[in-house]
N, C-alpha and C positions, 0 to 999 in steps of 0.2 A: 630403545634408546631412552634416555631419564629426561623428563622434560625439562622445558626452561622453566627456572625459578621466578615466581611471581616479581614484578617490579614495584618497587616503592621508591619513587623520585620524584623530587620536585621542578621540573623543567623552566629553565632561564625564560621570563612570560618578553614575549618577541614582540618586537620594535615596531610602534606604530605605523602602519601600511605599510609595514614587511609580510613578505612570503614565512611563517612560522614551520618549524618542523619540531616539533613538540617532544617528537619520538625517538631522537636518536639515540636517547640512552637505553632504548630497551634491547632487549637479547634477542638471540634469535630465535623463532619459532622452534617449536618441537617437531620433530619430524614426522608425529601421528596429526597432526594440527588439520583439523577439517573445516572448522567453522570461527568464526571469530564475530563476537558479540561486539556494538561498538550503543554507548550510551557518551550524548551530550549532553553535558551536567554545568547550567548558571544557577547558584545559589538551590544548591541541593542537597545543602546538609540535613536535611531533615528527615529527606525521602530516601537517598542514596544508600542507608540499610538498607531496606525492606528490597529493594531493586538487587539488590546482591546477595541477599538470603536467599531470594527464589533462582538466582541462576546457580548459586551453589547447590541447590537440592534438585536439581535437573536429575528426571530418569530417563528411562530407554522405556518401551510402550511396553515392554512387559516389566516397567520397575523398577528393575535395578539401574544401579546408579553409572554415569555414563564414563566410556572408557577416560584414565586419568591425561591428561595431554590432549582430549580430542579437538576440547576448545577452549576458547580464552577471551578475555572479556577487556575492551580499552574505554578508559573512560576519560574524555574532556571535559578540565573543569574551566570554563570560557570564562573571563571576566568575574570573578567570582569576588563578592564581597561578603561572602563567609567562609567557614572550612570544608567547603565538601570535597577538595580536594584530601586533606586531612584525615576528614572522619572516614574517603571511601576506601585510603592503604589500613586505617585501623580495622572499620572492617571486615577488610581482605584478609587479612593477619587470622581472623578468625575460621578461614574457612583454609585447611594448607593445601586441598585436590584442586580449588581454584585458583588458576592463574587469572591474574590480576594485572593490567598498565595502569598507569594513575600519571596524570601528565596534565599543567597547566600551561594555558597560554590567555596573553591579551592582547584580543583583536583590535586594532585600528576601528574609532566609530563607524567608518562605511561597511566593515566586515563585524561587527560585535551582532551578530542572529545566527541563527539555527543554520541557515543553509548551508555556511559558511563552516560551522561548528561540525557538523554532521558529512560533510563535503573531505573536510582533513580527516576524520574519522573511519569514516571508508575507503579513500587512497591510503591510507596504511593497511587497513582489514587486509585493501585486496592485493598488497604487495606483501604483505605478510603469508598468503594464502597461495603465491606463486612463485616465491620461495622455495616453498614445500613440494609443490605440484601435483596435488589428491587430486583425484580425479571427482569433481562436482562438488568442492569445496565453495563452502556458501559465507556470505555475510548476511549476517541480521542484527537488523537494527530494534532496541527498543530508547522508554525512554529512563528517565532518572523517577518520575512518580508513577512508574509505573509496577506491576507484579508479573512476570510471566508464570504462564502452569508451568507444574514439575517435569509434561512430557513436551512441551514447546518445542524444544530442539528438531526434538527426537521425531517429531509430526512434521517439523518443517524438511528433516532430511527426506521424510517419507515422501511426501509431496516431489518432491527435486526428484527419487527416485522415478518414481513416475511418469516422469519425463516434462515437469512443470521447471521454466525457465529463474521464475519467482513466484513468490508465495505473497498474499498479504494474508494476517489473520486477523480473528473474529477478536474486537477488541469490547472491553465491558469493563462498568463503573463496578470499583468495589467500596465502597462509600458514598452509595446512591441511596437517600433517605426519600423510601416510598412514601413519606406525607407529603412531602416537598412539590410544588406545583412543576416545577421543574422535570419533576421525575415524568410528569404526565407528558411532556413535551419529548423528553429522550424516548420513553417509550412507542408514540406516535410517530417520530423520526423514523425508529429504527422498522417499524411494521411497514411505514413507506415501501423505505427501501428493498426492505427484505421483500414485499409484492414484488417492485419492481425487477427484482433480481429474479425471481422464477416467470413473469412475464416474456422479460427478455428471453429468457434460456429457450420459451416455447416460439416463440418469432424470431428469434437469429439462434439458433445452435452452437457451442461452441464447444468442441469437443474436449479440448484441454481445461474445462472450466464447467464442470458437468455439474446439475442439482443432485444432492443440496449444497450450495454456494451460497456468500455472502455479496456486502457491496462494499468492504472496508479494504483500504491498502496502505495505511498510514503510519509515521515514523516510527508509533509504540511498539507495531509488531508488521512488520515488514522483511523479505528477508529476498537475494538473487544470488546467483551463481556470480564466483568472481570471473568468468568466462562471459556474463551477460551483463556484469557489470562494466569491462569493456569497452560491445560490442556497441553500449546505448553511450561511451563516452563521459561516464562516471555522474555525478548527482549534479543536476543544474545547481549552482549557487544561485540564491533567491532568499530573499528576507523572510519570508514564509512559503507555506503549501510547498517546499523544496518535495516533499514526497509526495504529493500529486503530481509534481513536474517528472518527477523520476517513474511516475507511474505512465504518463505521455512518453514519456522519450521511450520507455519498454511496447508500448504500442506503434510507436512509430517503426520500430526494429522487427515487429514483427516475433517479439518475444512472449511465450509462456506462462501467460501470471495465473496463479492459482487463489482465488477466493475458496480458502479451505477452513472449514466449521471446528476441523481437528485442531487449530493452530488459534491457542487463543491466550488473552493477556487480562491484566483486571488493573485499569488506569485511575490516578484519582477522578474527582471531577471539579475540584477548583475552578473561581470564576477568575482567581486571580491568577495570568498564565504566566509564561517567556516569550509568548510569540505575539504578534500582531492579531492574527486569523489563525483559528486553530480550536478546539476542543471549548477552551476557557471562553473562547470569544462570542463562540455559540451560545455556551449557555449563556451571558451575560444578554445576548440577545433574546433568548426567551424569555429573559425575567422582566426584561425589559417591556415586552410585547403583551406578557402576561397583564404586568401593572398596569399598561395601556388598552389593559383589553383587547389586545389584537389576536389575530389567530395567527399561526405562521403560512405562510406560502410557500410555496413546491412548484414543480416546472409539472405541466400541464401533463397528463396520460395522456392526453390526444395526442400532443406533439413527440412525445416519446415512442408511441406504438409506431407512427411512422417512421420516427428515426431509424429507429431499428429493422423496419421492413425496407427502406431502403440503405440501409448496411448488408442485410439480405441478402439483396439482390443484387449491390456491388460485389459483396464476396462470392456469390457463383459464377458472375461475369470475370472476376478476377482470375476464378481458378482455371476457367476454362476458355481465358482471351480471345470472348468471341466481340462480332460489334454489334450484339444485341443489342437492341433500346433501352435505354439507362433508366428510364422512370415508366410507370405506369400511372393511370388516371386519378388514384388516390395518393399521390404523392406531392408533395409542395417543394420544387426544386426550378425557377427561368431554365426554359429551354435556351441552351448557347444560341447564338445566330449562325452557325456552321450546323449543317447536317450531325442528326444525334450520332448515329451510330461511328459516323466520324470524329466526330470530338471525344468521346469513346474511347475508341481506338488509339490515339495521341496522347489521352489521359495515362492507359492502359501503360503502353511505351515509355511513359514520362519518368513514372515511379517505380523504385527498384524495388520497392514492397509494398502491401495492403494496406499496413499503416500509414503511410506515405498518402496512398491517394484515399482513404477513406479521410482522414483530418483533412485536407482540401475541399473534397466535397461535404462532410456537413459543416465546417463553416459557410459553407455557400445557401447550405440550406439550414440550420437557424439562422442565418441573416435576416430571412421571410419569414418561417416556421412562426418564431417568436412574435410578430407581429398579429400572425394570426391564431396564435393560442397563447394567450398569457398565460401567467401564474395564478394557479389556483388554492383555494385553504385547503391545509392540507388533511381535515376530517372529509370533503369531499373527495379528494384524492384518491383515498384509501379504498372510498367505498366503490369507488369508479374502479381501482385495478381490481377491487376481487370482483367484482361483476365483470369484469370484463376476461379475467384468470377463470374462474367457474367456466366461462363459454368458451371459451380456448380448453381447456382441460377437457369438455366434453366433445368438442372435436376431434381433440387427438386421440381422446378413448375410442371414438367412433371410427376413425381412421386406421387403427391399431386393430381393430375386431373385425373391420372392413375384412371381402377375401383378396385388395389388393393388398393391404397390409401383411395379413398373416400371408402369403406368398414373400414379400418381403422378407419378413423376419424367419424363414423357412430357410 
């Protein structure tokens, strides 16, 4: 079937603290329609080339260039006090394989942010995408200063194949100046995490989320199933972090997310952002800390290795709803006043899934935790998870060589 013609319209911008529907003049999907790209665009004319060059020149992971109709790309131009509505149909016009929506609206001040922007953006993706009814049709989201890689898609459908519910990807500056003091801070950030991501993997297991993994799941390269889109009851509206809330509500469902290395973006790194709290805000915060001389701070490796050894031990107690003892001695969690393995038990019962009662129980426990492990610099940090990763690795090597092991893996 010949696909829908790209749309170039400018949409009547909706009535302050109305419910906007941006999209009604667009056509109807194509019937090959798998995937539907959704970028929120305030004052991006600048960037909004470069963001649609790179999804125009999307391949398939051996290359070649992706079936014509498979996907299609909606872009909100929110509030906008330049043309990037404008420049993003001129654009589009350039590239005729890519299907293109180009749609303005303006929000009432209580709704003029991302959540909100990014929120209409995805209830269209994912009506558009059940319309069709592909089976494991996805939305992903990037942003307007952003570049996806040529095989992005193409990794993220791989991922979903797999059996991952959503994906986040590995996001990175393409306009990160190595003199720049700054650059010293992204790169110490990201070693953190990235410890902490193979830490974790060795003290709670997660089988849909196997190393090598990341720790990023954010609006630039984020991508779900319109089936698990949903299941979690679609993007919280939120003036910021809406995609860490959406990455909670996918935990709470007990959904799939893949931290996958194959799935990756190249974002500015502007101090000057759209959001409140977000990327730009960071950095503004290291330069800040910098000029001040301060080091930055990070949530403790003590208080993390526990966390995680009791998620642990929730998630076996879960799988197998016994009323074994919730904690053990190197744990920081108040015992209930009710008998443990009974309060347990009622926990167990209460919630209809794992995410449900893990998010209960560790707010119960950093309530404490934090008390008694602050925040530490994070040049300590570092050196703390790889001493502590070193001795974890050579356990599980010793484990693995063990003859209860190789029985195991026999």
């Amino acid at each position: 079937m010949k696909q829908a013609l790209p749309l170039r319209f400018h949409a009547a911008p909706a009535a302050t603290g109305g419910h906007p529907a941006p999209w009604h003049l667009a056509p109807p999907p194509a019937a090959s329609l798998g995937a539907v790209v959704i970028i929120p665009a305030k004052n991006e004319a600048a960037n909004i080339p470069a963001a649609l060059a790179a999804l125009a020149a999307q391949v398939d992971e051996q290359g070649q260039p992706l079936p014509e109709g498979w996907f299609e790309v909606l872009v909100l131009a929110n509030n906008c006090r330049d043309r990037t509505a404008q420049v993003a149909r001129t654009c589009a016009a350039h590239y005729p394989r890519l299907v293109v929506h180009v749609a303005e609206v303006t929000l009432s001040a209580a709704e003029a942010h991302v959540g909100k922007a990014r929120r209409l953006l995805m209830d269209e993706a994912c009506q558009r995408l059940e319309q069709v009814g592909q089976a494991g049709a996805f939305i992903a989201s990037t942003d307007a200063d952003t570049r996806v890689a040529p095989t992005w898609l193409a990794a993220i459908a791989a991922e979903l194949a797999r059996g991952a519910d959503a994906v986040g990807g590995r996001i990175l500056a393409y306009d990160a100046d190595s003199r720049s003091p700054l650059r010293r801070h992204q790169l110490q950030d990201a070693a953190y995490y990235l410890l902490r991501a193979r830490l974790e993997q060795l003290l709670d297991p997660i089988t849909h989320d196997p190393w090598p993994r990341h720790h990023q799941h954010f609006g630039a390269s984020l991508a779900l199933t319109a089936a698990a889109y949903r299941r979690v009851g679609g993007l919280p509206v939120v003036p910021y972090l809406e995609d860490e809330a959406l990455y909670q509500a996918l935990l709470r469902h007990d959904q799939r997310l893949r931290h996958s290395p194959a799935v990756r973006v190249f974002t500015s790194s502007r101090q000057k952002g759209r959001v409140p709290v977000g990327l730009s805000w960071q950095l503004r915060q290291w330069a800040a800390q910098h000029a001040a001389r301060q080091e930055p701070t990070v949530t403790n490796p003590v208080l993390l290795m526990a966390e995680w050894r009791l998620r642990a031990h929730l998630r076996r107690l879960w799988h197998c709803h016994t009323g074994e003892q919730l904690l053990n001695g190197s744990l920081v969690l108040p015992q209930p006043r009710r008998e443990g393995s009974s309060y347990l038990q009622q926990e167990l019962a209460r919630h209809a899934t794992f995410g449900q009662l893990w998010e209960k129980m560790r707010t119960r426990f950093l309530y404490h935790a934090h008390r008694r492990w602050p925040p530490v610099p994070v040049s300590g940090a570092i050196q703390q998870l790889r001493q502590e990763l070193a001795r974890q690795e050579r356990g599980h090597r010793a484990l693995v060589d063990s003859p209860e092991g190789q029985c195991a893996l026999a």
